[in-house]
py3Dmol code that shows the C-alpha trace and the ligand (Angstrom):
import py3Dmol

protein = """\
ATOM      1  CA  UNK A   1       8.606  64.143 137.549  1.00  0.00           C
ATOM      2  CA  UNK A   2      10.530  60.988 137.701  1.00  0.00           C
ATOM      3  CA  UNK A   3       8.510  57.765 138.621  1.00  0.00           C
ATOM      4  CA  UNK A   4       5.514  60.111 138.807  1.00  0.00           C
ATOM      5  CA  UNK A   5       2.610  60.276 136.019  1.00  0.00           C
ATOM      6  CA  UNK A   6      -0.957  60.178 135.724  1.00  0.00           C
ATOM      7  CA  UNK A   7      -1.433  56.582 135.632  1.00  0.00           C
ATOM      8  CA  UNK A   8      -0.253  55.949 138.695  1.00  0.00           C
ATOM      9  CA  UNK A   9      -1.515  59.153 140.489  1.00  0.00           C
ATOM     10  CA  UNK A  10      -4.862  57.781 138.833  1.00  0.00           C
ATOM     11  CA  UNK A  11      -4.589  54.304 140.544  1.00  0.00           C
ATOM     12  CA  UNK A  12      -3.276  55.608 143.877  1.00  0.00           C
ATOM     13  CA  UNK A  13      -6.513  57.519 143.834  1.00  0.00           C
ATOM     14  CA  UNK A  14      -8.960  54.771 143.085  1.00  0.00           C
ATOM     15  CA  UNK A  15      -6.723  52.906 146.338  1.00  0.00           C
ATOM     16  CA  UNK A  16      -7.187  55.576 148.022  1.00  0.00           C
ATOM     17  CA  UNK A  17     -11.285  55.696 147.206  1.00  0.00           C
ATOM     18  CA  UNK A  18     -11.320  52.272 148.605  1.00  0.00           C
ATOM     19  CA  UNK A  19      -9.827  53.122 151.327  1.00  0.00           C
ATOM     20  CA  UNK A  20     -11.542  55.367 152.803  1.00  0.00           C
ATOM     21  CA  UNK A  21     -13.893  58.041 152.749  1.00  0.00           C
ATOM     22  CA  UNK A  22     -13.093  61.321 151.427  1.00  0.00           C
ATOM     23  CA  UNK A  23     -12.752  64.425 153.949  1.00  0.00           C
ATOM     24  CA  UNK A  24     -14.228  67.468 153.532  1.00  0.00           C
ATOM     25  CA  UNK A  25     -12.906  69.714 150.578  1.00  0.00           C
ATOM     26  CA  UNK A  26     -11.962  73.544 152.838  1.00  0.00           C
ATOM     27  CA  UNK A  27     -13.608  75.228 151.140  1.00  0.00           C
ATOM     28  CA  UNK A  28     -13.946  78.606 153.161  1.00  0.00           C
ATOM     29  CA  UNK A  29     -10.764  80.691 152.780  1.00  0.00           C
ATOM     30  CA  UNK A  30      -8.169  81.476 155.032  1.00  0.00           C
ATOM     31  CA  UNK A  31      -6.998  85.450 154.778  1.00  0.00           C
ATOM     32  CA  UNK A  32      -5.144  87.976 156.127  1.00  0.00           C
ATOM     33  CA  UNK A  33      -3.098  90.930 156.094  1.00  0.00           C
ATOM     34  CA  UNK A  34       0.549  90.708 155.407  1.00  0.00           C
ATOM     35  CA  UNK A  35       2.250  94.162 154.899  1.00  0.00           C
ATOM     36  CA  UNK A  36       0.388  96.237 151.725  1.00  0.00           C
ATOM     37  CA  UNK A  37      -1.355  93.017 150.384  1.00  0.00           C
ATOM     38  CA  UNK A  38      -4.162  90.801 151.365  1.00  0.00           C
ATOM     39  CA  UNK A  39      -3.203  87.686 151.118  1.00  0.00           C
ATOM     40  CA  UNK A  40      -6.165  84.873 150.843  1.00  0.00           C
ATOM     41  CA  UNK A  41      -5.490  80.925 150.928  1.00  0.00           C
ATOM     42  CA  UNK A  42      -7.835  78.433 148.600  1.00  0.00           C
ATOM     43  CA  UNK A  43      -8.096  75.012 148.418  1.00  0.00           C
ATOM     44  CA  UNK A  44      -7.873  73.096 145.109  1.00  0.00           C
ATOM     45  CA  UNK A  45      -8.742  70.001 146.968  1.00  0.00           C
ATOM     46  CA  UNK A  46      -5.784  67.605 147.576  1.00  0.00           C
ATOM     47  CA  UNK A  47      -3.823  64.811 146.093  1.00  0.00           C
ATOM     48  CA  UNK A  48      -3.639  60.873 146.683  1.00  0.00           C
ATOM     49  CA  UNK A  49      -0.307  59.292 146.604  1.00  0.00           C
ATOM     50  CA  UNK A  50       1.878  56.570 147.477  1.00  0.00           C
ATOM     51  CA  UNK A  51       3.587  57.125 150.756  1.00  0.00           C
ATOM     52  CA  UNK A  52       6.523  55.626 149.239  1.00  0.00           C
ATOM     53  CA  UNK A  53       7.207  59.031 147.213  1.00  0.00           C
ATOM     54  CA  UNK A  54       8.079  60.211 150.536  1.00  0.00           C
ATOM     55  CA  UNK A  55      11.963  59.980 151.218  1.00  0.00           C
ATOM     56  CA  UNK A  56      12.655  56.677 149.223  1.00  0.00           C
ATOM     57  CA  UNK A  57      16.381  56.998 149.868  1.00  0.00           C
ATOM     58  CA  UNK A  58      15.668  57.101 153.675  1.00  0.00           C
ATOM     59  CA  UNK A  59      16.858  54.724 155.871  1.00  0.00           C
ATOM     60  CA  UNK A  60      13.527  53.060 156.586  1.00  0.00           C
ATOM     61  CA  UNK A  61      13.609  52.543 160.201  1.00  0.00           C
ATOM     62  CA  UNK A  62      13.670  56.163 161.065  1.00  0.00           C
ATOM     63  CA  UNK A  63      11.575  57.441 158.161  1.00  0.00           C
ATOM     64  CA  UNK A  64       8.910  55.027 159.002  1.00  0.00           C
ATOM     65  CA  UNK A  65       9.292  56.555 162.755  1.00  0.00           C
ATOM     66  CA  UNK A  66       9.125  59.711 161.718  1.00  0.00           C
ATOM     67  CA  UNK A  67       5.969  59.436 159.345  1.00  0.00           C
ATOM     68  CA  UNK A  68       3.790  57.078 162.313  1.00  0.00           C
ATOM     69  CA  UNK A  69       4.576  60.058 164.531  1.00  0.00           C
ATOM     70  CA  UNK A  70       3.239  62.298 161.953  1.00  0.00           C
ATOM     71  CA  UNK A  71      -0.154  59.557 161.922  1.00  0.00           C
ATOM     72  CA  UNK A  72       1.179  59.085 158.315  1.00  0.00           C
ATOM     73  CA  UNK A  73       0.773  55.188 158.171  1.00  0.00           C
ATOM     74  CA  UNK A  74      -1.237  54.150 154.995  1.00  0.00           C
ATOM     75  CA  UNK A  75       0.149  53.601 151.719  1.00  0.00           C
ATOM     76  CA  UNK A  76      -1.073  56.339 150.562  1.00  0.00           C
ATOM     77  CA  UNK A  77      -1.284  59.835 151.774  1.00  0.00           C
ATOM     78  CA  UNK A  78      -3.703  62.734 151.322  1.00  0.00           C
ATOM     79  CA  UNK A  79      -1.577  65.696 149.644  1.00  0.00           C
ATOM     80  CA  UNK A  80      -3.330  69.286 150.547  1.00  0.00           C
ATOM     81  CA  UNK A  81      -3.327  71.695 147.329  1.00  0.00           C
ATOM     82  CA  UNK A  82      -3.389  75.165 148.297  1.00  0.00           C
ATOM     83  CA  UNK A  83      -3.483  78.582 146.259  1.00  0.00           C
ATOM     84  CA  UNK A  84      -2.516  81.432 146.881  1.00  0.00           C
ATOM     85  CA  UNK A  85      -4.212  84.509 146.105  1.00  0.00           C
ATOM     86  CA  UNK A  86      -3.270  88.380 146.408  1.00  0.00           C
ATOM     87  CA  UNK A  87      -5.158  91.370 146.351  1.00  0.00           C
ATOM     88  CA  UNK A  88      -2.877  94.685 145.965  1.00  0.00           C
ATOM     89  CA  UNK A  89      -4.376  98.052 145.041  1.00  0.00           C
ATOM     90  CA  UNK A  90      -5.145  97.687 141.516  1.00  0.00           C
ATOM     91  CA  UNK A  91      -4.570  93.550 141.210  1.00  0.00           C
ATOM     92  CA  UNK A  92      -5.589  90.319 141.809  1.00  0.00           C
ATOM     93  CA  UNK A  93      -2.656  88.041 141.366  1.00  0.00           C
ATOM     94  CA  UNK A  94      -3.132  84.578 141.881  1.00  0.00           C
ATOM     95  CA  UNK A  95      -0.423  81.789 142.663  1.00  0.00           C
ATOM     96  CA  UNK A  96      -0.514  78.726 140.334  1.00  0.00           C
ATOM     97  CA  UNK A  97      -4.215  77.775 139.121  1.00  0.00           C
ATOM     98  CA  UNK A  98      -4.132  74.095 140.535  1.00  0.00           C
ATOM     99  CA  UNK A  99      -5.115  70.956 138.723  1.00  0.00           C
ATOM    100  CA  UNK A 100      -8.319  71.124 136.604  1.00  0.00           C
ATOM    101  CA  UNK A 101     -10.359  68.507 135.522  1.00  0.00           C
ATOM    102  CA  UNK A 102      -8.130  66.142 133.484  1.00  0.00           C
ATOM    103  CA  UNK A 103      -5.660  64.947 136.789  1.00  0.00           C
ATOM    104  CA  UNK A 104      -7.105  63.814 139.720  1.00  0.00           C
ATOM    105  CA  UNK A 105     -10.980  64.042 140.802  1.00  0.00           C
ATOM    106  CA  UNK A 106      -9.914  64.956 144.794  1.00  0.00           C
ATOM    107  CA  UNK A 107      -8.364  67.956 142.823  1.00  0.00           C
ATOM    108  CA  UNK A 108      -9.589  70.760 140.606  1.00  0.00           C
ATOM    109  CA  UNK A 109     -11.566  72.659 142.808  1.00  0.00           C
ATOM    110  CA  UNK A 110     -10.417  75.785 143.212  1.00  0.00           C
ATOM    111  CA  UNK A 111     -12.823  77.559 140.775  1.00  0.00           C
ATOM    112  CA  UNK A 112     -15.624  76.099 142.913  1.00  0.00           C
ATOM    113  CA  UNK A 113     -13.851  77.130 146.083  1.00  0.00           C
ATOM    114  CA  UNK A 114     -13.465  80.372 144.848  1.00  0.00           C
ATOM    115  CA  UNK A 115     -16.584  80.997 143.674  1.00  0.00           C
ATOM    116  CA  UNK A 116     -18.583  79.455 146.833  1.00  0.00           C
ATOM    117  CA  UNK A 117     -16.108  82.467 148.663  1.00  0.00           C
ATOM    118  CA  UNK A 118     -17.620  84.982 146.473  1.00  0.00           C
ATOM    119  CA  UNK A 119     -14.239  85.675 144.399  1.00  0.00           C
ATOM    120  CA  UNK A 120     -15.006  86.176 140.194  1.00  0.00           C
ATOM    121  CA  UNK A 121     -12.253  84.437 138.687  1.00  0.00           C
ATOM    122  CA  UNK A 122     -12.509  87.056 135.983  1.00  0.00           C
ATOM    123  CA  UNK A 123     -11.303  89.704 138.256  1.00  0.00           C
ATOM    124  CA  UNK A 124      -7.994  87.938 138.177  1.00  0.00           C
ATOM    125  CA  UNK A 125      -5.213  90.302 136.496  1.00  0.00           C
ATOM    126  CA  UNK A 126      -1.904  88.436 136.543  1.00  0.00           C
ATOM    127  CA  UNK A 127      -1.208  84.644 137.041  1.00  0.00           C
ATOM    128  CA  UNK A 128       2.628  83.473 138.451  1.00  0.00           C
ATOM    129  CA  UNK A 129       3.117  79.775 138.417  1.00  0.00           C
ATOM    130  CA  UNK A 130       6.100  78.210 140.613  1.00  0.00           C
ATOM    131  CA  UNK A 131       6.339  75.743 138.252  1.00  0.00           C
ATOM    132  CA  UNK A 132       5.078  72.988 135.374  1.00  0.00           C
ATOM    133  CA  UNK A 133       3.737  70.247 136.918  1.00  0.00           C
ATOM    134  CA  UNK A 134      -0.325  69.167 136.844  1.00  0.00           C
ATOM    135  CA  UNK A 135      -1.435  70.224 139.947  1.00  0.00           C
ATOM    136  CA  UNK A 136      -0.073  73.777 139.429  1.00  0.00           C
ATOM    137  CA  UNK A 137      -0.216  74.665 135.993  1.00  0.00           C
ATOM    138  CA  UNK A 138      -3.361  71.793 134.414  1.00  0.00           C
ATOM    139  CA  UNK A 139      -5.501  73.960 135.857  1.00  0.00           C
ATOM    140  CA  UNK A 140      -4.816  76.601 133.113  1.00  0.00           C
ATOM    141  CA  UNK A 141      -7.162  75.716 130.741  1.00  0.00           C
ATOM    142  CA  UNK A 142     -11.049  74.462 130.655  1.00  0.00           C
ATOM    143  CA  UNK A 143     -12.190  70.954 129.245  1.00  0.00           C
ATOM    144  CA  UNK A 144     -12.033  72.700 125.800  1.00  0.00           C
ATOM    145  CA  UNK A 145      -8.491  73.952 125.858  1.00  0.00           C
ATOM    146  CA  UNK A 146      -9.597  77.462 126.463  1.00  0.00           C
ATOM    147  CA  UNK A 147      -8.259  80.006 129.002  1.00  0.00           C
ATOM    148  CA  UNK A 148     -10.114  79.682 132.480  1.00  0.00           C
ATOM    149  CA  UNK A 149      -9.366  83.587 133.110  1.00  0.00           C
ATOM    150  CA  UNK A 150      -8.408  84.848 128.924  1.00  0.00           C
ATOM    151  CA  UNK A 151      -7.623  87.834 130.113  1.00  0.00           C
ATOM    152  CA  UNK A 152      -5.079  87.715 132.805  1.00  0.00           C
ATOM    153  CA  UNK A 153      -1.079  88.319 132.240  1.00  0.00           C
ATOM    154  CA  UNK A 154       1.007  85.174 132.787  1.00  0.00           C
ATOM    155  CA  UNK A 155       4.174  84.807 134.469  1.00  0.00           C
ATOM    156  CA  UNK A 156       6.714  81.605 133.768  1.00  0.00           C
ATOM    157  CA  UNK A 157      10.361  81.205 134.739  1.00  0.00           C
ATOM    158  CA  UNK A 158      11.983  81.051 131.495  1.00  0.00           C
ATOM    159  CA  UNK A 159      13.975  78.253 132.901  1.00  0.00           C
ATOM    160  CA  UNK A 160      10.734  76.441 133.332  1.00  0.00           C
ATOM    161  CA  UNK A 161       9.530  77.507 130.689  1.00  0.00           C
ATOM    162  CA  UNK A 162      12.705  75.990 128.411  1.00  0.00           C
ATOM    163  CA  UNK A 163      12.609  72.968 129.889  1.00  0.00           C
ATOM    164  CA  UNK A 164       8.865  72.029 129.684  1.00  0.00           C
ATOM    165  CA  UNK A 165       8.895  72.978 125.440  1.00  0.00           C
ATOM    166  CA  UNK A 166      12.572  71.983 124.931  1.00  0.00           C
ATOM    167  CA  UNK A 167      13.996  68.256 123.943  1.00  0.00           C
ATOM    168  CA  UNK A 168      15.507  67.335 127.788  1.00  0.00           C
ATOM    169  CA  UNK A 169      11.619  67.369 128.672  1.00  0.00           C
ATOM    170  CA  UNK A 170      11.343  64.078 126.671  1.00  0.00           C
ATOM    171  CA  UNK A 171      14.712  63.068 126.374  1.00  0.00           C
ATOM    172  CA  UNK A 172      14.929  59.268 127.946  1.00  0.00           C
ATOM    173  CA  UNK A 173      11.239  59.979 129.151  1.00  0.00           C
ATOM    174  CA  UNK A 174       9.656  56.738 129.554  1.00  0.00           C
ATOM    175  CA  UNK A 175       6.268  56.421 128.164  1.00  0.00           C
ATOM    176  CA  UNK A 176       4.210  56.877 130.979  1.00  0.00           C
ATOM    177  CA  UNK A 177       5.405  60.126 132.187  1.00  0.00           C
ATOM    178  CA  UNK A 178       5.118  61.759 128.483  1.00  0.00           C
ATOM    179  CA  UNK A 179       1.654  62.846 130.353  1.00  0.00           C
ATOM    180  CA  UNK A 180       3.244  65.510 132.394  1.00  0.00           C
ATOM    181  CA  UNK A 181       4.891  66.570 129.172  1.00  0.00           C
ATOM    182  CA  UNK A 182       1.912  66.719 126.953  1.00  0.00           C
ATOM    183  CA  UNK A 183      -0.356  68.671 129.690  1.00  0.00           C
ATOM    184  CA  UNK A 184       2.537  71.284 130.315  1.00  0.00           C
ATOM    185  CA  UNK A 185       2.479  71.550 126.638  1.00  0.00           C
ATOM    186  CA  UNK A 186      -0.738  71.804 125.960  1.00  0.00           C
ATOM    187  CA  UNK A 187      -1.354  74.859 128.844  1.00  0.00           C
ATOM    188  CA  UNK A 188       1.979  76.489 128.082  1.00  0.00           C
ATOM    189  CA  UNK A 189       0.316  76.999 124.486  1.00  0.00           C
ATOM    190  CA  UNK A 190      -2.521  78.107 125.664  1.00  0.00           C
ATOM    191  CA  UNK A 191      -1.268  81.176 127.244  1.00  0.00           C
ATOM    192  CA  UNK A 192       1.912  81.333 124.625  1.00  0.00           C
ATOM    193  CA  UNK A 193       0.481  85.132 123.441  1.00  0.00           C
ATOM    194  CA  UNK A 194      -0.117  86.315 126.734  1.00  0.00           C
ATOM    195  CA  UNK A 195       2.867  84.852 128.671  1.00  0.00           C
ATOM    196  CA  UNK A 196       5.991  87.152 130.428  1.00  0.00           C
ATOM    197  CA  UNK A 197       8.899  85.450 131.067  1.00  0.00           C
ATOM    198  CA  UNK A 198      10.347  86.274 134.503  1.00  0.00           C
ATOM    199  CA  UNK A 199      14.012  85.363 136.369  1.00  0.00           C
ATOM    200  CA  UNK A 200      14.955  85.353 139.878  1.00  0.00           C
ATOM    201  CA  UNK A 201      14.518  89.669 141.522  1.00  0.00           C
ATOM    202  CA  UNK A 202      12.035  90.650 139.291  1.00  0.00           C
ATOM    203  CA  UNK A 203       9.024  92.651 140.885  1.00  0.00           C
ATOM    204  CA  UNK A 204       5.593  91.535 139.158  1.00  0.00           C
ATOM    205  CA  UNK A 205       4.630  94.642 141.311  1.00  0.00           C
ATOM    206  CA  UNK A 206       5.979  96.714 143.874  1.00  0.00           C
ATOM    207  CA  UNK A 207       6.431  94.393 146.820  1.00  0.00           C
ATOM    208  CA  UNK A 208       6.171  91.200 145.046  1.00  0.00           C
ATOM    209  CA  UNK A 209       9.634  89.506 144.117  1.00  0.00           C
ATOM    210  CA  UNK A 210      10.590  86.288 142.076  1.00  0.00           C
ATOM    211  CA  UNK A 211      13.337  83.551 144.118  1.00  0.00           C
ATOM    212  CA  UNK A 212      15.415  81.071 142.755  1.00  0.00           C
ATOM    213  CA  UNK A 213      14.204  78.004 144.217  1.00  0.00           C
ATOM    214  CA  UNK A 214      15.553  75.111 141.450  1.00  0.00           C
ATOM    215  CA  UNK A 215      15.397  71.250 142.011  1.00  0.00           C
ATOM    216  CA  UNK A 216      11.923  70.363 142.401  1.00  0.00           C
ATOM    217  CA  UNK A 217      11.730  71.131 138.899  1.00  0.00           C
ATOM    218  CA  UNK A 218      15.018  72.976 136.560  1.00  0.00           C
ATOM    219  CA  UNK A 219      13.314  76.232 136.942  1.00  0.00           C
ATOM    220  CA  UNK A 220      11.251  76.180 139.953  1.00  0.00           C
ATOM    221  CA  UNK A 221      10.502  79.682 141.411  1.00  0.00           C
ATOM    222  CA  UNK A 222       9.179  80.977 144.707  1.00  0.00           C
ATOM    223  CA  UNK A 223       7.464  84.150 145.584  1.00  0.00           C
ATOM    224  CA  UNK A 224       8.799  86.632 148.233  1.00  0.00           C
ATOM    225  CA  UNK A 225       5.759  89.058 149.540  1.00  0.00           C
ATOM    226  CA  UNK A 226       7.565  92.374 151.375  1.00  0.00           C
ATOM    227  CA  UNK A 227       5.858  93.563 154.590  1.00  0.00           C
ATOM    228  CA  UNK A 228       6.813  92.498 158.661  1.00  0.00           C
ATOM    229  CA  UNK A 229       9.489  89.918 158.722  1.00  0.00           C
ATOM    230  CA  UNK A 230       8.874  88.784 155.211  1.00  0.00           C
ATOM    231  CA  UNK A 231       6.750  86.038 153.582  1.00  0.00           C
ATOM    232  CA  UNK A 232       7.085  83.129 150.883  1.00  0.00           C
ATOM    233  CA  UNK A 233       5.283  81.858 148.791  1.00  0.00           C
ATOM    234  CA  UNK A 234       7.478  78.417 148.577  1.00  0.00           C
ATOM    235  CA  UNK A 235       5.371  76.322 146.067  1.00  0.00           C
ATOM    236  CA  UNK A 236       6.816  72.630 146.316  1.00  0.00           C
ATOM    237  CA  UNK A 237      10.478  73.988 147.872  1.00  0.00           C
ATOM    238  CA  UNK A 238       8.800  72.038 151.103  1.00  0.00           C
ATOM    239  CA  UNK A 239       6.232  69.308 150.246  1.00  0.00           C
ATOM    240  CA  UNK A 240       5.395  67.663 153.176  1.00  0.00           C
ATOM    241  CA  UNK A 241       5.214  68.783 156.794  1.00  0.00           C
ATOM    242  CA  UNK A 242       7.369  66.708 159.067  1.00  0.00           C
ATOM    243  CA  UNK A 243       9.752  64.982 156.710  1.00  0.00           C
ATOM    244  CA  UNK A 244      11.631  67.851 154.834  1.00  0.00           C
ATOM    245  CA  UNK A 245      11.582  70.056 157.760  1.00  0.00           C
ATOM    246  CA  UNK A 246      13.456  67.149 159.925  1.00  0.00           C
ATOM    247  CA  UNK A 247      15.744  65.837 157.046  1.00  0.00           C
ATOM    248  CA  UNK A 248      15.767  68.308 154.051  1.00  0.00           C
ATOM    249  CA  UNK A 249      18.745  65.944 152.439  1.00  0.00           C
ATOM    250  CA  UNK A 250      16.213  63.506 151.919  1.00  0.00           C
ATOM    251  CA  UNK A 251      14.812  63.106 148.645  1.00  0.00           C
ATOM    252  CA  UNK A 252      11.297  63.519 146.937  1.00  0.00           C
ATOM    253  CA  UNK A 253      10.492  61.179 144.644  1.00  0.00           C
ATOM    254  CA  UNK A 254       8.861  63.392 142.401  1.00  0.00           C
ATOM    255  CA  UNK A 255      11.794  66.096 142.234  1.00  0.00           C
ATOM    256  CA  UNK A 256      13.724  66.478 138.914  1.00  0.00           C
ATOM    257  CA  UNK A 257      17.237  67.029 140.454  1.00  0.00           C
ATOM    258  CA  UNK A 258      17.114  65.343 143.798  1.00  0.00           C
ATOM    259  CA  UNK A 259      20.529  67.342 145.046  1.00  0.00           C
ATOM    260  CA  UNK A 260      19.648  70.352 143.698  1.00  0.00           C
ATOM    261  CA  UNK A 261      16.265  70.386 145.519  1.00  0.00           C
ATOM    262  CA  UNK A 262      17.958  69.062 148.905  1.00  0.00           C
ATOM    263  CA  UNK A 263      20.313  72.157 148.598  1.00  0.00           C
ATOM    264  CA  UNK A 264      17.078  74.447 147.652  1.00  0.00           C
ATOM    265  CA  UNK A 265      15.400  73.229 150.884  1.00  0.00           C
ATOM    266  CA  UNK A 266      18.320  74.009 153.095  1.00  0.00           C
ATOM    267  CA  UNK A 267      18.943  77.324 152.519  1.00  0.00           C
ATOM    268  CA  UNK A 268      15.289  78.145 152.326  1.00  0.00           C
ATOM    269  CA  UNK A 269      14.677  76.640 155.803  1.00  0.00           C
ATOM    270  CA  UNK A 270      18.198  78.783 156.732  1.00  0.00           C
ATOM    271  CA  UNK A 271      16.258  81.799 155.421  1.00  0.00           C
ATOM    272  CA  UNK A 272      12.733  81.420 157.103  1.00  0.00           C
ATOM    273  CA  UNK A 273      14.266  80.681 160.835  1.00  0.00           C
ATOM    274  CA  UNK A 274      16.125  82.947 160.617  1.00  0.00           C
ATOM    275  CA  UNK A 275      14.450  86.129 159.021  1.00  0.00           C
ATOM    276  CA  UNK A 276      10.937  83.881 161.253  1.00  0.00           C
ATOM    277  CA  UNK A 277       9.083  84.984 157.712  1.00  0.00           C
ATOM    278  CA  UNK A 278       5.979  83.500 156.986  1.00  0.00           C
ATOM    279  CA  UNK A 279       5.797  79.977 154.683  1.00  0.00           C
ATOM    280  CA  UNK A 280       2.711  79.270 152.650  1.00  0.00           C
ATOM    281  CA  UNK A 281       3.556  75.671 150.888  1.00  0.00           C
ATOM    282  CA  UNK A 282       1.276  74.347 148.324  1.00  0.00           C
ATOM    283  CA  UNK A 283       1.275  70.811 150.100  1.00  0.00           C
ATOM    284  CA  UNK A 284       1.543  71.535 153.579  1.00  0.00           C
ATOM    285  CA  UNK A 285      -1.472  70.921 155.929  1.00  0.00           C
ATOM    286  CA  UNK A 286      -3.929  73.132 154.997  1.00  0.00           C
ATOM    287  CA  UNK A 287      -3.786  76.422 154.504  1.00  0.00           C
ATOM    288  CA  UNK A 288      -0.513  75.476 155.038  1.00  0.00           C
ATOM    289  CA  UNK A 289       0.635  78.862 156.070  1.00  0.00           C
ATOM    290  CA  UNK A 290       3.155  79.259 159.222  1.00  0.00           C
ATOM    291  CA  UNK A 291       6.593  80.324 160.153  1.00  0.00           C
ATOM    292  CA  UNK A 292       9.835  77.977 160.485  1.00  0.00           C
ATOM    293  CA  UNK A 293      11.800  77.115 163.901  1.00  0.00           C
ATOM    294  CA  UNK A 294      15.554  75.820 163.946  1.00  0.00           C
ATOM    295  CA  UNK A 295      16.549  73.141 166.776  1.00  0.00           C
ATOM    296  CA  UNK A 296      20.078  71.698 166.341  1.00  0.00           C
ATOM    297  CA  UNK A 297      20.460  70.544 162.314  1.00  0.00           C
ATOM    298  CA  UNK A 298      16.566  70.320 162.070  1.00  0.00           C
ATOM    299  CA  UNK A 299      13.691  72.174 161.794  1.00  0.00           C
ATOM    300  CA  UNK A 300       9.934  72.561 162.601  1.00  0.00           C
ATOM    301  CA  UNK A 301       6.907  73.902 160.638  1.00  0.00           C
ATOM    302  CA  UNK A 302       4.752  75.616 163.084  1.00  0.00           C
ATOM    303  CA  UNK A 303       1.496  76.208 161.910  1.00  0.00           C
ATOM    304  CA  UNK A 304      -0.306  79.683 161.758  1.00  0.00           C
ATOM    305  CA  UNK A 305      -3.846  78.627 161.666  1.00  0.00           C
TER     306      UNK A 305
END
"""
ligand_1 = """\
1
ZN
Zn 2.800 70.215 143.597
"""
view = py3Dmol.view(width=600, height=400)
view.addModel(protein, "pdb")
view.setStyle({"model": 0}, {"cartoon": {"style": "trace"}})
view.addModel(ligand_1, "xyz")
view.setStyle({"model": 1}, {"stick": {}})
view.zoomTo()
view.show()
């Protein structure tokens, strides 16, 4: 997370408290069938950041064209967090556990959210996480350090995994971003004795496949869900609505290997027009689940619901 850390996700939310009023959390969940699973969208709330994250190495003109199109003109922007939960025969495997209570307070809800749907979060049986970052994996533990759901089975890329507990995590980290480092830390310990480490094609269960999708993070994975034309479970591979879908070469300030990520998107929008599988992104409008169309070099999310 370059330039990002919780300071100044912490001040872009108080701006963005002053700003304006806060919408309404969605809290009912969006579900439905895909193939053998049921798959089942919940909000964690959302984010508030700096538009600026947004394509910094844009030429300004047109990214600032693109974004007022999009209604996108404050300085900050409202990021939507969405999990994803799936219910298979004999498990409940949720996608990432969201924020918690220690990163931002427009985030963190999901245990609410999924309680208020009638969902016990002790029914849970595995957890997969795309990746380290707060607002996926913060979310692990409670205010005391203990597991939210103790008895679940983890899942962590052991490429994430290496990089979060190994020295390039803090190596030329300036200060304020050690946050990111100690709350990855402090979660990836928490699960340390219950924790599986998984690689690009392996099943968690029949149907439900680990992707390579690196650059957001070194060992960022995505989740590929057989049934119809396909579906993915794309984490922060796309993490905002108009701008990576119209110019996936443009960078994210918060990804850890800008290229890498650039080439990530590419081929993953290649993949969705083309095999028209379903998307579900963690920060696209939510419950930011929809398929992919191709025009020219571009492309377009079009929104399921
Ligand atoms: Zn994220």
């Amino acid at each position: 997370m370059p330039t990002l850390d919780r300071r100044t996700f912490l001040a872009a939310s108080a701006a963005g408290f002053a700003a304006r009023a806060l919408p309404a959390v969605a809290a009912t969940p969006y579900a439905f069938r895909h193939g053998a699973f049921d798959v089942t969208v919940v909000s964690d709330g959302h984010l508030v950041l700096p538009t600026t994250f947004l394509a910094p190495d844009a030429p300004l003109p047109e990214r600032d064209a693109i974004l007022k199109a999009a209604g996108q003109t404050g300085e900050q922007y409202n990021s939507p967090t969405n999990i994803t939960l799936i219910r298979t025969s004999s498990d409940l495997i949720l996608i990432d556990m969201g924020s918690g209570d220690r990163f931002m307070p427009t985030a963190g809800k999901l245990w609410d959210n999924l309680k208020a749907a009638g969902i016990d979060k002790a029914k849970v049986t595995k957890v997969v996480f795309t990746h380290g970052h707060p607002d996926h994996l913060w979310g692990t533990v409670d205010e005391l350090d203990d597991l939210v759901i103790p008895d679940a089975a983890f899942y962590v890329a052991s490429a994430e995994w290496d990089f979060w507990t190994g020295e390039n995590a803090t190596r030329g980290l300036p200060a304020e971003r050690a946050g990111c480092v100690t709350g990855a830390r402090r979660n990836y310990t928490a699960i340390k004795d219950r924790v599986k480490m998984i690689k690009a094609g392996d099943e968690i269960v029949s149907g439900l496949r680990i992707i390579d999708t690196p650059g957001h993070t070194q060992g960022h994975v995505s989740i590929e869900l057989a049934g119809a034309d396909g579906l993915i479970v794309g984490g922060d591979a796309l993490i905002d609505p108009v701008i990576y879908f119209r110019h996936p070469e443009w960078y994210y300030t918060g990804d850890h290997m800008p290229d890498q990520a650039a080439a990530t998107r590419r081929k993953l929008l290649d993949r969705l027009a083309a095999d028209r599988s379903k998307l579900i992104g963690f920060h696209l409008p939510y419950p930011g689940v929809g398929t992919v169309e191709r025009k020219d070099s571009a492309y377009r999310f079009v929104a399921s619901a």
